[in-house]
N, C-alpha and C positions, 0 to 999 in steps of 0.2 A: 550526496550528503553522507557524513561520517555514518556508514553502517551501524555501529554501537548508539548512536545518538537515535537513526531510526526504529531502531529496534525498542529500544527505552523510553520514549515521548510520543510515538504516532500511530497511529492503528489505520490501518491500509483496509481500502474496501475497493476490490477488484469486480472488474465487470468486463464483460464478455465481448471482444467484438474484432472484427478480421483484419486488426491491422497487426503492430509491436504487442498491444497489448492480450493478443490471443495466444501469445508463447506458453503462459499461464495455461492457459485452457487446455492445450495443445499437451504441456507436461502430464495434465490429469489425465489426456490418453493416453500415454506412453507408459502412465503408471498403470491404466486399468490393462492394456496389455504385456503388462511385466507379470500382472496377478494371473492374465489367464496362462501365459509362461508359466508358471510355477503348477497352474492347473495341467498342463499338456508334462511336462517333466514327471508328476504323479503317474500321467495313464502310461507314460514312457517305463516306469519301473513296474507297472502293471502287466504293460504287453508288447511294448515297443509301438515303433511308430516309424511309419514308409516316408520314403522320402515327396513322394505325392502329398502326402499328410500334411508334412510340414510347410511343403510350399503353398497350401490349402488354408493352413492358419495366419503365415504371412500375408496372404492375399486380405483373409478376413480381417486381420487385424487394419490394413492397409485403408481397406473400404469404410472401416467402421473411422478412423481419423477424415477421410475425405466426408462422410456424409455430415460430423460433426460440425468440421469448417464450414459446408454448407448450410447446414441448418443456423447458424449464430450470425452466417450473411442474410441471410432471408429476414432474417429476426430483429437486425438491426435497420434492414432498410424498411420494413415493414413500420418501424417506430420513429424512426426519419423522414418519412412522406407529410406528416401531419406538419412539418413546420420547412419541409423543402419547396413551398407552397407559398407565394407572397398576398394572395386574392386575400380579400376579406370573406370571414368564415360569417356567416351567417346561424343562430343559433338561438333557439328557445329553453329559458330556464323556467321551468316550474315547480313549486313546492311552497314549504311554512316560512316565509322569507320574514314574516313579522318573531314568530320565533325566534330566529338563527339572528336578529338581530338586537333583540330584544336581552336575548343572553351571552351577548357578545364578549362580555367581563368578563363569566364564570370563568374560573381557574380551570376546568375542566372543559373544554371543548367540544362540545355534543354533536354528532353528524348528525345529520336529517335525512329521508330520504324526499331526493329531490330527482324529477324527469327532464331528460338534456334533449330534445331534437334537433340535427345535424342533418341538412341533405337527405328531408325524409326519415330519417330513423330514428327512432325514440330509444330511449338509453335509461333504465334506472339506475341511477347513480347518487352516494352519499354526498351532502356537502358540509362544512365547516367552515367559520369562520377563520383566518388565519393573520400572522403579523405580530408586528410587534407597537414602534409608532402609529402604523395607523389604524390601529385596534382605538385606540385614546381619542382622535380624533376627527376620525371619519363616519359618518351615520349610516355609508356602507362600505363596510372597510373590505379589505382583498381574501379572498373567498379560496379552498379548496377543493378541488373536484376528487371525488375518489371511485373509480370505475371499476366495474366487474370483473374480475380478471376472466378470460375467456367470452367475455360479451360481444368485444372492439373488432373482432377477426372482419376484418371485410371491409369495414366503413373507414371514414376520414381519421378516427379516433385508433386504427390499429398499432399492437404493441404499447398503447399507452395504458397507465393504472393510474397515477396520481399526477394532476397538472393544479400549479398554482395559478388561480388568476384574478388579471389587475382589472379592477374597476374603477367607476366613476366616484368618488369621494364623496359627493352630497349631490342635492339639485343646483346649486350653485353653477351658474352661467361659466365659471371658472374652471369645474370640478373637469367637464369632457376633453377639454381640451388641456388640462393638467395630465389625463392620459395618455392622448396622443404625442404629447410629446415627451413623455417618457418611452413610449413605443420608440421612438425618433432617438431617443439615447441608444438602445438596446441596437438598433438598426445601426448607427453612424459606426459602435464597437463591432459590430458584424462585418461592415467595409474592412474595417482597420486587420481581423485578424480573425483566424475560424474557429482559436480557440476563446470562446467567447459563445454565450446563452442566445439560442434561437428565441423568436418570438413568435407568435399568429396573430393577428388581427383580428378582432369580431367585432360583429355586430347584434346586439342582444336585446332579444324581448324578453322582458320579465312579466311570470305571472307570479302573483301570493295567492296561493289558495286558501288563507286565512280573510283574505279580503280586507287588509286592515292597513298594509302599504301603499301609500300614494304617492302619484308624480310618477310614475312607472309607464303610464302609459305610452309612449314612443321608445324607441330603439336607442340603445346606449353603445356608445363603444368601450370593448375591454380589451385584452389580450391576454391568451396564454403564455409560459414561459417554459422552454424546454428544459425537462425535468434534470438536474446534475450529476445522476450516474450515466443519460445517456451522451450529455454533452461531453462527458470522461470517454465516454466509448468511440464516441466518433475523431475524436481526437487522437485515439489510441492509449488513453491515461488511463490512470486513477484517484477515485475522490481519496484524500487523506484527511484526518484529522489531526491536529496538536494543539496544545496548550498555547505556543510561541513557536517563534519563526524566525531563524536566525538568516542573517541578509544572504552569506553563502551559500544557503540553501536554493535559493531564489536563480528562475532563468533572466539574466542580465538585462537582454533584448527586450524579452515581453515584460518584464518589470515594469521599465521605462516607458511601455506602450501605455499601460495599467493608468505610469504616475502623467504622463503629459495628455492621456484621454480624460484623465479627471481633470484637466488643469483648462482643459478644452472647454468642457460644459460647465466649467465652474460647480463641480462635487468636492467639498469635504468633509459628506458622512460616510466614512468608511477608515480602516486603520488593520494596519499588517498587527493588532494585539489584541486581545479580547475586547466584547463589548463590556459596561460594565455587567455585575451579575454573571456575565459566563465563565465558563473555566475551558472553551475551547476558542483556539484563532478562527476564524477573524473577524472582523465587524463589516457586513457588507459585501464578504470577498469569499468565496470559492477555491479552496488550495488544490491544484488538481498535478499529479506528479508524472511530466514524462521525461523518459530517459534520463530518470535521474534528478530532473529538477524540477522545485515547485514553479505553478506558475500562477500567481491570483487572480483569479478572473471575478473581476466585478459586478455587481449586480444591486439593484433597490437605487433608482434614480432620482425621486422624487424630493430628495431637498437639495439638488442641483441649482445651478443657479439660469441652466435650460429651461429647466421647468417652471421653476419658480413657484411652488406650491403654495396657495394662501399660506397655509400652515408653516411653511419652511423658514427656518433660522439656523443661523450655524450656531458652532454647538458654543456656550460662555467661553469655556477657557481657550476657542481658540484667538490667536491676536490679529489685531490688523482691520478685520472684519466687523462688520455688523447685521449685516444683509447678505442673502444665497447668492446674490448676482453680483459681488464682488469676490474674486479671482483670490485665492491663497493654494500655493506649490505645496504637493502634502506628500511629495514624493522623497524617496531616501538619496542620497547621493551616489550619483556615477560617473562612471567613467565617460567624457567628454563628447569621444570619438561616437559614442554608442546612444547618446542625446541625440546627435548630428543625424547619423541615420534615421532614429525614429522619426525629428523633424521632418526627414524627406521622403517620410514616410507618409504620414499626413501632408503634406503639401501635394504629396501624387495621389491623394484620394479627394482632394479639396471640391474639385466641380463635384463625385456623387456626395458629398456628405451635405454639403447644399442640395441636390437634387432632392436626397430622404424628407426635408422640410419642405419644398416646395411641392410635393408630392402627396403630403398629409392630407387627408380628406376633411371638410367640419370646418378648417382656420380659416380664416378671413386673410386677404390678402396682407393686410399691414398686419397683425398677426404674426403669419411669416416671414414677413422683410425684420420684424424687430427679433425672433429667433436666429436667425441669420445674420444678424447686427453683432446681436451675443458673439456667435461663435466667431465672428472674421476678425474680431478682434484679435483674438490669439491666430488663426488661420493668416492675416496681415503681418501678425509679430514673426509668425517663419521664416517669413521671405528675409529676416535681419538673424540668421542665424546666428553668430556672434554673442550680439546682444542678449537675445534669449537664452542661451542657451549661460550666461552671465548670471542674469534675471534669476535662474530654474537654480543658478550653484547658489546663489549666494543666501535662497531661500530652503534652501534642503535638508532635510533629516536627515543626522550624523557627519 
């Protein structure tokens, strides 16, 4: 992107980690040993300095770059186990859960402190409510964890400090398996490409220790989300932020992956421009910037037309629609050749993105033959390349 344009509209949040994007890191050693350079130059006009000396300081300087690159690999894999991991996690939440939901409105967002156990080990940890829609509509809307820094060292949870996580929306027969198959969203994007939000699976007891929440009694299923500075880091990027987003800014390739995986699960809550109310991009999407280019990584699947959320409706002014589980193209317009591929992109992931459904735990069998209905509709539309890809121009932004 135009240098002057990033410099003027986006603020770059760099994060650590051993691929392209530790150059960065790497510069700040080069600078701390340019400063002790300038310290060794002092004792040089002090007393001189032997040639032993110097090759003494080379070395140190040398060592102190290698332990650094080591310590930021350790660091990073140590916060990537928690979700390089497909088991279902098993996990007890305890705290004032009548509280936390009781003041769910307030403008101000109050933590509680609540106790997490994980494979044995108990965790004091803050929690909050969080979201945005489903703050409005759900009686247990999605929750964040906020952990101790320096607690996690050792257990399931290391390297992590803050995970957002999706729960069950109400008691509603509907609500579990409205999760699961947003997990199933998050999963099929994981096939497709790695720059893209990990998940975890759980299974969760709740206690209130207010004693005033009911229906808790049995195990729910929720999932975490991996946090978006480390999904920048494993990637080798970084999270950006801007007002807008000019289409050349955009990596080509994974655009198109972005716009025909929405078109897959039937999502059009999401947009390359602010939400209303915001003054930064994007609605739904993650701008995360490597070698130069953005790429928006998706995320919030629940008024897909996969999921199909009681609560799900597309939004008024878009057309065509009326219902989530009717198909509208919300992608920008590209280049042909670069459709093509992505199609044969998804057509070579087709059996596991069916597998992730059939694999769901909780659904009933028809269930998931009618999730799988969903998606082979368009999964069917590939095999007419052509056509689709007709279909994807003649519906496209810009």
């Amino acid at each position: 992107m135009p240098e002057s344009v990033s410099r003027q509209s986006s603020r770059k949040i760099p994060f650590n980690f051993p691929k392209r994007a530790y150059n960065e890191n790497l510069s700040s050693c080069v600078y701390i040993c340019d400063m002790t350079r300038s310290m060794k130059s002092a004792l040089q006009k002090a007393g001189g300095e032997s040639g032993g000396a110097r090759r003494d300081w080379r070395l140190s300087c040398f060592s102190f770059l290698l332990f650094f690159i080591l310590l930021i690999t350790v660091r990073s894999a140590a916060a990537s186990s928690l979700f390089d991991d497909d088991s279902i996690l098993d996990i007890e939440l305890k705290g004032p859960l009548s509280s936390l939901y009781k003041n769910k409105n307030d403008e101000v967002r109050e933590q509680r402190p609540f106790t997490l156990v994980a494979e044995g080990v108990e965790h004091d940890i803050k929690v909050r409510v969080r979201g945005k829609s489903r703050i409005e509509v759900c009686f247990f809307p999605p929750l964040r964890l906020n952990f101790k820094k320096g607690s996690v060292a050792g257990t399931v949870f290391a390297g992590q400090d803050k995970l957002k996580l999706v729960v069950h929306c109400s008691l509603s027969r509907y609500a579990e398996p409205d999760v699961l198959e947003e997990y199933a969203a998050y999963k099929i994007f994981n096939e497709l490409t790695d720059i893209s939000y990990r998940v975890r699976l759980l299974r969760i007891r709740y206690t209130d220790t207010e004693g005033q929440v009911k229906g808790l009694e049995n195990t729910h299923y929720g999932f975490i989300i991996e946090p978006t500075e480390q999904m920048a880091e494993r990637n080798g990027g970084m999270v950006v932020e801007k007002p807008g987003v000019a289409l050349k800014w955009l990596d080509p390739e994974y655009s198109a992956l972005v716009y025909l995986y929405q078109y897959l699960i039937g999502n059009t809550d999401w947009s390359l421009a602010p939400a209303r109310g915001e003054e930064l991009c994007c609605h739904n999407v993650s701008l995360i910037e490597i070698e130069s280019r953005l790429n928006p990584v998706p995320y919030d699947f629940d008024m897909s037309g996969l999921v199909n959320a009681h609560y799900a409706a597309p939004h008024p002014n878009l057309p065509r629609i009326d219902r989530v589980t009717q198909r509208l193209y919300r992608g920008y317009c590209t280049d042909p050749a670069i459709l093509r591929e992505t199609i044969h992109r998804i057509q070579d992931n087709r059996e596991n993105i069916v597998n992730i459904i059939n694999d769901l735990p909780l659904l009933k069998s028809s269930k998931k033959e009618q999730k799988i209905d969903f998606l082979e509709k368009t999964l069917d539309a590939t095999k007419k390349e052509d056509k689709l890809i007709r279909l994807l121009e003649s519906h496209c932004i810009g």
